[in-house]
N, C-alpha and C positions, 0 to 999 in steps of 0.2 A: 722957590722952586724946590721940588723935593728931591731927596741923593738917594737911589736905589742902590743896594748894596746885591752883593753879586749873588747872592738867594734871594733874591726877591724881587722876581722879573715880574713887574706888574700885569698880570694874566692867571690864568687857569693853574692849579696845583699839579697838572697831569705833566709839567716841563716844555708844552711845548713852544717853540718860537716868542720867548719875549725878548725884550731887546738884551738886556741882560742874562738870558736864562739857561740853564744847561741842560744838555742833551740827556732825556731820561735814560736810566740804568735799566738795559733789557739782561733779563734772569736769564741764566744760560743753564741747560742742563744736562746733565749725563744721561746717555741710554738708560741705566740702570736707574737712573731717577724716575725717568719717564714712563721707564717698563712698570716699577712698582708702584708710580702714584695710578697706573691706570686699573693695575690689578687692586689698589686702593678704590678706586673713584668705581671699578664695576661690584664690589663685594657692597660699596655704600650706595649700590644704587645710582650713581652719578648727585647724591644727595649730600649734606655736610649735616645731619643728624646735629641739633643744640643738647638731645641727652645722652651723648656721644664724646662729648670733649674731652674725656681723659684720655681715651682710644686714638683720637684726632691730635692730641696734644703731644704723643707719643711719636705715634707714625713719622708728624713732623720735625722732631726733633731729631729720630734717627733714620730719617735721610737728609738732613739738613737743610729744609727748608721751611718759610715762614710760615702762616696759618694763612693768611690772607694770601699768599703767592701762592699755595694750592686751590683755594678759593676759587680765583681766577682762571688759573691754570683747568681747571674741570669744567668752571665755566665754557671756557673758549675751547673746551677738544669734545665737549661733551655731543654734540651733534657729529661732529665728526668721526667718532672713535666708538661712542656708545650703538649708533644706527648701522655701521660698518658691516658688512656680511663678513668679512674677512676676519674683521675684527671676534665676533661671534662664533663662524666657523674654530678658530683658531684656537679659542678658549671653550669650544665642544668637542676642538679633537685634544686638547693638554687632558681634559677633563677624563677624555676615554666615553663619552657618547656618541653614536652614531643615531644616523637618522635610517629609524627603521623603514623597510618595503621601499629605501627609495631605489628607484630603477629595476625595482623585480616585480612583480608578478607577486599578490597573495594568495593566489590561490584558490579565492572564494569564487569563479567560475562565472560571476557577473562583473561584465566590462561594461564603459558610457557613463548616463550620469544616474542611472538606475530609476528612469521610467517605464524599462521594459521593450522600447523600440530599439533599433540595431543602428542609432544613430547616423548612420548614413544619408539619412534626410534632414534637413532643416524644418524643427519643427516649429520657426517664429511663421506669423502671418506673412503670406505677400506683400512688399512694400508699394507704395503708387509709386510712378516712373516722375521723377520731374525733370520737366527742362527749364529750362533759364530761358525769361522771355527775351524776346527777339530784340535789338536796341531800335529805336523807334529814329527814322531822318530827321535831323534838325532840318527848320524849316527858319527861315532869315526875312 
């Protein structure tokens, strides 16, 4: 019979549930970790660049975290954080960009979608009417 020692919960490296095994080490971070690694992970693109690593080696040393825990970390926020409107807004208004003509009026004196008619009509084809046939009596 074999003696499993208390690292080495016969199962998966990821910690989870062997009979022996201990509960993985979840990375906790500070606001300011989080603020910086995203303003990190958006200047890179949400990308970890391989001709980059002295840049990447840096960063994470001085916010004190590992290389592979930013890794992941960008992984798992990267749909979240990168597709965000808020997220975008936010770092277009720190930037001082505004979104030109929005909500005004340019000026250039044509409205619609500029084929010329006053849009007030629909100009797709008439569609056919459908109805949904009748349900038919079961007959026994």
């Amino acid at each position: 019979m074999d003696d499993f020692g208390p690292g080495s919960a016969g199962g998966s490296g990821s910690g989870g549930g062997g009979i022996f095994g201990r509960k993985r080490f979840r990375t906790k971070f500070t606001p300011e970790q989080k603020e910086r690694m995203r303003e990190f992970a958006e200047k890179q693109g949400w990308r970890i660049n391989r001709n980059d690593d002295g840049a990447l080696d840096r960063f994470c040393v001085e916010i004190g975290v590992k290389r592979h825990v930013l890794k992941v970390w960008m992984h798992n926020h990267k749909n979240q954080l990168a597709s965000s409107p808020t997220s975008a807004a936010a770092a277009a208004a720190a930037a001082g960009v505004m979104n030109p003509g929005a909500g005004i009026g340019l000026g250039t004196g044509i409205s619609g979608d500029g084929d010329g008619d006053d849009d007030d009509t629909d100009d797709s084809p008439p569609r056919a009417a459908v109805s949904s046939p009748s349900p038919s009596p079961i007959s026994v």
